[in-house]
Structure formats: structure tokens, C-alpha cells
Backbone as CSV, one residue per row, in Angstrom:
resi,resn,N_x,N_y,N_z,CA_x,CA_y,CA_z,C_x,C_y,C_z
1,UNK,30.434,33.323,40.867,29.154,33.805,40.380,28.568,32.789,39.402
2,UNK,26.969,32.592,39.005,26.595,31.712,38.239,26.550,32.113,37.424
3,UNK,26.724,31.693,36.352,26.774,32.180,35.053,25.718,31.454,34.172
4,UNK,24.680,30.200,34.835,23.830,29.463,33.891,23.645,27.985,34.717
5,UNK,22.874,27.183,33.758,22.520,25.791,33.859,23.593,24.972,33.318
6,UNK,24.469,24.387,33.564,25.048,23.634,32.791,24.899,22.248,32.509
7,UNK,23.842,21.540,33.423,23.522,20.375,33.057,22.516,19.634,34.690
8,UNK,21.511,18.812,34.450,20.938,18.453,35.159,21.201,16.545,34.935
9,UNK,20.713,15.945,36.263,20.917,14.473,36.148,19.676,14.080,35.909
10,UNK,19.310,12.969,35.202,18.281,12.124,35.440,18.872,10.845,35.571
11,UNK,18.607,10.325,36.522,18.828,8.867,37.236,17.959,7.224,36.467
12,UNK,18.682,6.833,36.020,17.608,5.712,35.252,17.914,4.394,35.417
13,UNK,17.519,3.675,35.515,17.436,2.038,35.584,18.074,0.811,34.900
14,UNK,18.002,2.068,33.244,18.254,1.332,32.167,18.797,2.262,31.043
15,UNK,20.269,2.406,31.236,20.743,3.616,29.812,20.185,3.435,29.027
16,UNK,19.800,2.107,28.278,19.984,2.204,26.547,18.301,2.193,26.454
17,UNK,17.438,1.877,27.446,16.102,1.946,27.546,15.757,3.428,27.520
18,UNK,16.640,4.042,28.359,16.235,5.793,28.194,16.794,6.404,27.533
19,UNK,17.718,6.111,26.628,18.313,6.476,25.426,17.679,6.353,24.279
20,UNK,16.580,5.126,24.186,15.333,5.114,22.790,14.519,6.327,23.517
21,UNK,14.034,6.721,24.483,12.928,7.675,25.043,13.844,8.881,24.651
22,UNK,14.691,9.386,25.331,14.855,10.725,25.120,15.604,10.961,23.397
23,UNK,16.589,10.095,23.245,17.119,10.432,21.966,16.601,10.414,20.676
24,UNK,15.949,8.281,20.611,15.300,8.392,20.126,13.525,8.539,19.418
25,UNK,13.242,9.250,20.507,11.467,9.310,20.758,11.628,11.053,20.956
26,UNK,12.376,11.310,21.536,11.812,12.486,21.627,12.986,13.547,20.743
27,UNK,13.963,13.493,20.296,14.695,13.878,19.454,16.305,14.163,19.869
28,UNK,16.461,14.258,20.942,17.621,14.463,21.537,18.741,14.093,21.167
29,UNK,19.905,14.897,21.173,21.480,14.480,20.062,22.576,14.270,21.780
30,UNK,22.880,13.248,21.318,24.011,12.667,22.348,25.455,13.316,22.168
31,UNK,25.449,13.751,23.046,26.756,14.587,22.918,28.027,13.917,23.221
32,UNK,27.956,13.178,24.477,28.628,12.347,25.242,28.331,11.270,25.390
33,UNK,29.398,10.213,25.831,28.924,8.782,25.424,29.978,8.441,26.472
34,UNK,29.398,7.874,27.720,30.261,6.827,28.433,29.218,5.561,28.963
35,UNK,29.070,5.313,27.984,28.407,3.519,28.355,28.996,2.427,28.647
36,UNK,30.554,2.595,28.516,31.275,1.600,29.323,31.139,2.323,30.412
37,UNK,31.301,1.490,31.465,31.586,1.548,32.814,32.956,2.266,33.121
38,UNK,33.198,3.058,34.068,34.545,3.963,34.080,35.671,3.176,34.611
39,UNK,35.394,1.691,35.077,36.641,0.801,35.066,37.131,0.680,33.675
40,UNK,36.098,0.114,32.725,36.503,-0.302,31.629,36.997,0.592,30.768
41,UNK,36.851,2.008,31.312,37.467,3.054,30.343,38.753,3.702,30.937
42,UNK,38.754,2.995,32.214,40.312,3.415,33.190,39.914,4.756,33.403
43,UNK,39.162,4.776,33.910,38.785,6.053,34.597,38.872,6.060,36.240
44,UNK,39.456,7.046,37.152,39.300,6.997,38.294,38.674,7.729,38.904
45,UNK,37.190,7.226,39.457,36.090,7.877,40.027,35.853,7.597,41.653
46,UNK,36.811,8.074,41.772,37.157,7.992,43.566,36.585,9.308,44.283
47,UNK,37.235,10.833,43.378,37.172,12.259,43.553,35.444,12.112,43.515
48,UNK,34.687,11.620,42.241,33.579,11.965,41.995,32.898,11.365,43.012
49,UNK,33.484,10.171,43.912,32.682,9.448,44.743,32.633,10.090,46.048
50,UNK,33.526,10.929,46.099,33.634,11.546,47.783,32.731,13.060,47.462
51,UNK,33.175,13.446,46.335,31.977,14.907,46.195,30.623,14.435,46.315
52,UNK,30.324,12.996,45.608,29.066,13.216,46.091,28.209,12.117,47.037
53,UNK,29.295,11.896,47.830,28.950,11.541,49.301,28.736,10.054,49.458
54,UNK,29.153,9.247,48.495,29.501,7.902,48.545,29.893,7.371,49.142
55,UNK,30.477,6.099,49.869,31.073,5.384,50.938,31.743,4.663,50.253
56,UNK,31.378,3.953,48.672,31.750,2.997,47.806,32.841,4.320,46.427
57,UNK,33.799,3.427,45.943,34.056,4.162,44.765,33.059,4.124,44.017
58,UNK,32.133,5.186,43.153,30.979,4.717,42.240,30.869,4.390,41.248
59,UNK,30.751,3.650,40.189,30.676,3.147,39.267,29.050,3.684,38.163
60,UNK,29.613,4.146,36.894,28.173,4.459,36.207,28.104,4.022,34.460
61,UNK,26.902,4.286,33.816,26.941,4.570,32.463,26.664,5.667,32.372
62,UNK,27.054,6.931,31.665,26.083,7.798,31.324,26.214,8.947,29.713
63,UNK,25.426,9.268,29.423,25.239,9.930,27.884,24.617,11.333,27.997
64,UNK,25.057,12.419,27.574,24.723,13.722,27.583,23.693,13.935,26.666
65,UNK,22.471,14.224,26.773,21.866,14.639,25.454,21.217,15.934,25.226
66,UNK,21.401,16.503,24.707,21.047,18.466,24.246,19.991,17.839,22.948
67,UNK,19.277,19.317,23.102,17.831,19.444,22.471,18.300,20.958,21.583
68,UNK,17.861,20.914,20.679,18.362,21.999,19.886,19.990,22.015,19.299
69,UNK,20.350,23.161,18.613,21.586,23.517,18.093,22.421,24.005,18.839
70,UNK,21.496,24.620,20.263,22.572,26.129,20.794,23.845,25.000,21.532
71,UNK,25.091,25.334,21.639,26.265,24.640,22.668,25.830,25.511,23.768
72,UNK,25.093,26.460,24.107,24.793,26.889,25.474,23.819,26.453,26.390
73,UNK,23.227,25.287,25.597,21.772,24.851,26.241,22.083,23.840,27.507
74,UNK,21.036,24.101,27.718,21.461,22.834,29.399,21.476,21.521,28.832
75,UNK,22.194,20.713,29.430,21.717,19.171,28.955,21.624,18.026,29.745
76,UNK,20.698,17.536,29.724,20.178,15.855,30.508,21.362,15.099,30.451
77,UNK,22.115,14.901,31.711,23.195,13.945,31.635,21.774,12.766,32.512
78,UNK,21.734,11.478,31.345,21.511,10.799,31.739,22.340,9.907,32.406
79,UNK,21.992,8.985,33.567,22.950,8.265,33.840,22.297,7.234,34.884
80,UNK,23.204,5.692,34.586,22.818,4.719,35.317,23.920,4.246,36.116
81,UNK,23.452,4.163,37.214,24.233,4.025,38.301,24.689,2.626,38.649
82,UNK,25.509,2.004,38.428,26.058,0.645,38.733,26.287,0.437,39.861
83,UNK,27.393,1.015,40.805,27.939,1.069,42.212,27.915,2.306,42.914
84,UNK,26.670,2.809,43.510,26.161,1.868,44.153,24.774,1.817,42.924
85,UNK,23.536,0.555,43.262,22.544,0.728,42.503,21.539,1.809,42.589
86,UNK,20.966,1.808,41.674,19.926,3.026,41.802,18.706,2.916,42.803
87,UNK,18.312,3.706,43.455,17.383,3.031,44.650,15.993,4.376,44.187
88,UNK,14.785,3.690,44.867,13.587,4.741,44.902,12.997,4.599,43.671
89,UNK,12.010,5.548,43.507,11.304,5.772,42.546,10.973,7.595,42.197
90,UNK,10.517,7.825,41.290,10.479,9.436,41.041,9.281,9.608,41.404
91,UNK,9.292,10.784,41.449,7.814,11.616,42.459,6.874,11.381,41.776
92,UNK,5.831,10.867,42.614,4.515,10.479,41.248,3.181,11.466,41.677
93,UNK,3.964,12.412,42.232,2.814,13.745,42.306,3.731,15.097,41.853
94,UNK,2.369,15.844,41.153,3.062,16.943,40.815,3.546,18.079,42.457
95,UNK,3.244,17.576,42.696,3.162,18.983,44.365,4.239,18.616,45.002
96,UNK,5.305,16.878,45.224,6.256,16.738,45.234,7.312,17.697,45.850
97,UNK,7.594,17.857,46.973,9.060,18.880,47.244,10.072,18.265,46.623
98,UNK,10.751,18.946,45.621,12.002,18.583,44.734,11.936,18.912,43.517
99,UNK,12.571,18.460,42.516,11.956,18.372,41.075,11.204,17.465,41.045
100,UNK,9.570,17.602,40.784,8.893,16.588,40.498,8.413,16.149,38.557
101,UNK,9.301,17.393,38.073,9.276,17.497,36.157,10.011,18.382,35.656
102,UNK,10.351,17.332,34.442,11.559,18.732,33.436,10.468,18.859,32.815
103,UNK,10.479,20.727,31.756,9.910,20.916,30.757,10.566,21.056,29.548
104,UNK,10.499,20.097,28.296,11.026,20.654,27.480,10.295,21.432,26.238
105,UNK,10.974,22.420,25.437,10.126,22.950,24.618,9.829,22.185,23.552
106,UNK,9.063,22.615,22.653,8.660,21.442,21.476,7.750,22.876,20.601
107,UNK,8.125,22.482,19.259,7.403,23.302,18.852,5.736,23.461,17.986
108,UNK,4.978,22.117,18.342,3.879,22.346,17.839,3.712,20.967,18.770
109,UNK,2.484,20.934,19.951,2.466,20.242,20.629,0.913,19.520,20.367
110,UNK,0.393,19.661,19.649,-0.524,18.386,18.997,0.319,17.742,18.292
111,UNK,1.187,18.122,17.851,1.809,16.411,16.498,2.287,16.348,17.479
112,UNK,3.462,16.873,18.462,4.816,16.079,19.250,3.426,14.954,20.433
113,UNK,2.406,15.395,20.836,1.383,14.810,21.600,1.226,13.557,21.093
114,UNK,0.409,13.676,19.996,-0.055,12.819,18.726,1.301,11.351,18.101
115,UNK,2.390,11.994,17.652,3.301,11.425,17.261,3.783,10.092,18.561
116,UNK,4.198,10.786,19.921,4.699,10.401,20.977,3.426,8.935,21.599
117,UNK,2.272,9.179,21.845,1.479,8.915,22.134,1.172,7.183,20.955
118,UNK,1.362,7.985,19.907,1.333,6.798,18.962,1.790,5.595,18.932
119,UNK,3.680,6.142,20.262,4.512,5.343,19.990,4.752,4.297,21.478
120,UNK,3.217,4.867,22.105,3.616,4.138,22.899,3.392,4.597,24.614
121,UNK,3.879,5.966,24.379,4.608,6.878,25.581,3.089,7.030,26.040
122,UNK,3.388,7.616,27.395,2.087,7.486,28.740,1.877,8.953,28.884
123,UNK,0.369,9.724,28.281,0.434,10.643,28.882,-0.413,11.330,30.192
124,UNK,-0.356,12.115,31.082,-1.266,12.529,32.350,-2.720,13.105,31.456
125,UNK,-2.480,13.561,30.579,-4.186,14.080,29.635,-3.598,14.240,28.353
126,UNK,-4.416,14.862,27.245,-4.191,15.398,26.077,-3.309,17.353,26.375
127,UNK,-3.250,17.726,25.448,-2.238,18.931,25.343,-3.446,19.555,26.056
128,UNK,-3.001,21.068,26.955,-4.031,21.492,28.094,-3.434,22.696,27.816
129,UNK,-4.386,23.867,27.862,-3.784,25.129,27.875,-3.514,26.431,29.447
130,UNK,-2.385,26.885,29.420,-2.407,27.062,30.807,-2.754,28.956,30.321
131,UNK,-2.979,29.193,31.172,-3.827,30.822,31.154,-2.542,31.693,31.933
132,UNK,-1.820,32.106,31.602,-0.460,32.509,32.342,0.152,33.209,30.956
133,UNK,0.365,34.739,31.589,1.021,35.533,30.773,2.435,34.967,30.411
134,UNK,2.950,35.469,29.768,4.359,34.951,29.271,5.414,35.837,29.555
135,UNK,5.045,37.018,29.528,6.070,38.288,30.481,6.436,37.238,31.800
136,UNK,4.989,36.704,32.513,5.613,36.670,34.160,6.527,34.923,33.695
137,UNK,7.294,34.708,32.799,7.948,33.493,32.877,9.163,34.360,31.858
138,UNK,9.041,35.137,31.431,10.602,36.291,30.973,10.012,35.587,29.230
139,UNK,8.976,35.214,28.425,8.636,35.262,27.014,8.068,36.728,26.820
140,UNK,8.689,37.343,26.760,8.309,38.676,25.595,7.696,38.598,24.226
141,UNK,8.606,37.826,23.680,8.705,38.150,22.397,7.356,37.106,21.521
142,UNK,6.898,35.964,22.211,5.926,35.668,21.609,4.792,35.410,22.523
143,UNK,3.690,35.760,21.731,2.159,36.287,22.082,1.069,35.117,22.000
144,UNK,1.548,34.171,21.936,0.712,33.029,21.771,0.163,32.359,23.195
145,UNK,-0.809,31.333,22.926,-0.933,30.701,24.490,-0.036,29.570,24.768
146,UNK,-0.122,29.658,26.056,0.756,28.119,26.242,0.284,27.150,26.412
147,UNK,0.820,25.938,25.964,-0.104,24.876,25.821,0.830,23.407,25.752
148,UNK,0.383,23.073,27.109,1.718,21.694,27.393,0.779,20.496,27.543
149,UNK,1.317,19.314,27.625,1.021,18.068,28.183,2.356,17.279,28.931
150,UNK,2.503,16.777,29.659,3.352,15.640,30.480,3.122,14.216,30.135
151,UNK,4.311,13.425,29.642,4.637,12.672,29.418,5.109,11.739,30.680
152,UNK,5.652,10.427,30.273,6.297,9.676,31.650,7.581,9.019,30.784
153,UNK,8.897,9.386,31.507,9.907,8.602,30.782,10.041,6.863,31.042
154,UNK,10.865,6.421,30.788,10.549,4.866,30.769,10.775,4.743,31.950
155,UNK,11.531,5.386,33.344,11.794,5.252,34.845,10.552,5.564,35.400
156,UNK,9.366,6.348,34.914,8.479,7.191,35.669,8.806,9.023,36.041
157,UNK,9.902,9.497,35.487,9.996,10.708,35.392,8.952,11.814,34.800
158,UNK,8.394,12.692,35.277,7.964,13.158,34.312,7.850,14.180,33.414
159,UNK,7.893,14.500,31.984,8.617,14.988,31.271,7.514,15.806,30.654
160,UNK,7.363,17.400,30.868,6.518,18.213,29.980,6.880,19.245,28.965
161,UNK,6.116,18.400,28.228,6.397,19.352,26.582,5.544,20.693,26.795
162,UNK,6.246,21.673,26.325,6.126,22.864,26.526,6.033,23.337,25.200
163,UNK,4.539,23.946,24.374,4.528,24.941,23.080,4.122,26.764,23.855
């Protein structure tokens, strides 16, 4: 039975390039840390290579990063793929069959807009308000509007802040 989210991948080009974006740009605490390569840490990733359908043993970097305090929250295992290399590009439409965006929450989305924007980061418009009850997404408890903008991570992912 499922019991939850326990963690999603994002695929990147460049660990330590998407490690200034999510950790340090957007606030994210690294939980996990394998930036050596799993030779260099004597790791044997043979099992992980046949679950997920490899031909090659695979080789990676990758860093866990959680948003908030809770230990129950889902978390972005980022990760860069050495063997084999990373191939493609991320969906550059929202309508996309797949995940074409994570949302993360943020709690006052003119400064996180404002702040982010300052530093650089690419956004699709300014903060936009969406007209959608909050019951039909399971928010009860607060009565406010919602009001996001989408970002682009340094791969082209794209990433919406959610107030």
C-alpha cells in the first residue's frame, strides 16, 4: 500500500550548477550528499542499474534536498548522471504529457518573485493569480487566493512557486 511521496528525480547536467539554484537560490537544505561518483565511494550500483533498465553499470552524482522542517516532506533527489550521460531536454510546454513542472510552496510570492528574479533566474511572467477554490486541491484551512509564477532551473526545468 502507498503510504506517500518519498522522493522525486530531477535529472541535471551539472550537480553543483543546480545545487546554487535549488539550495542556494531558492532555499533548500541538503540532506544527502553523494557527489563523488559511486566508484569512488565503493559503492556497487549494478542492482540500481538493472531496476532501472540500464545495459551499462550506472554511474552518478547526486544530493537530496528538502524544503521546510517536516522529515516527512518529499524531496528533490537531484542527480547527474555520469554513465550513462544525460540525454534530451525538459518539456518546454506546459501541456507536455509527463511532468512538465514541480510546484513548490513559498510563502509570500512577490519578494520570493522579486528576490529570485533579481538574481538572475528566468521567469514565464510576473506572480499571476489563479481563480480556483482551494477545497478542490484538499486547502481548507486557508482562505486566501492563489497566486504563483514559474521559474526555469539552470537545465530548463520548470519550477512553480506556489503562495
Amino acid at each position: 500500500m502507498i503510504t506517500g511521496i518519498m522522493h522525486f528525480n530531477i535529472v541535471c547536467r551539472d550537480l553543483d550548477t543546480s545545487l546554487k539554484f535549488y539550495r542556494d537560490l531558492l532555499g533548500g537544505h541538503m540532506l544527502g550528499d553523494t557527489r563523488k561518483a559511486a566508484a569512488e565511494r565503493g559503492v556497487n550500483t549494478r542492482g540500481a542499474g538493472i531496476g532501472l533498465g540500464f545495459k551499462v553499470v550506472p554511474e552518478w552524482r547526486a544530493c537530496f534536498i528538502r524544503f521546510g522542517d517536516d522529515e516527512k516532506a518529499t524531496v528533490i533527489d537531484l542527480l547527474q548522471w555520469i554513465k550513462p550521460v544525460p540525454v534530451g531536454k525538459p518539456h518546454g510546454k506546459m501541456n507536455h504529457v509527463g511532468i512538465p513542472r514541480v510546484a513548490l510552496s513559498v510563502d509570500n510570492i512577490d519578494k520570493a518573485y522579486k528576490n529570485l528574479k533579481a538574481k538572475g533566474v528566468k521567469f514565464i511572467s510576473p506572480p499571476q493569480l489563479i481563480d480556483l477554490k482551494r477545497e478542490a486541491i484538499g486547502l481548507k484551512s486557508v482562505q486566501k487566493p492563489i497566486r504563483f509564477a514559474v521559474c526555469w532551473d539552470p537545465d530548463g526545468n520548470a519550477i512553480e512557486l506556489v503562495e
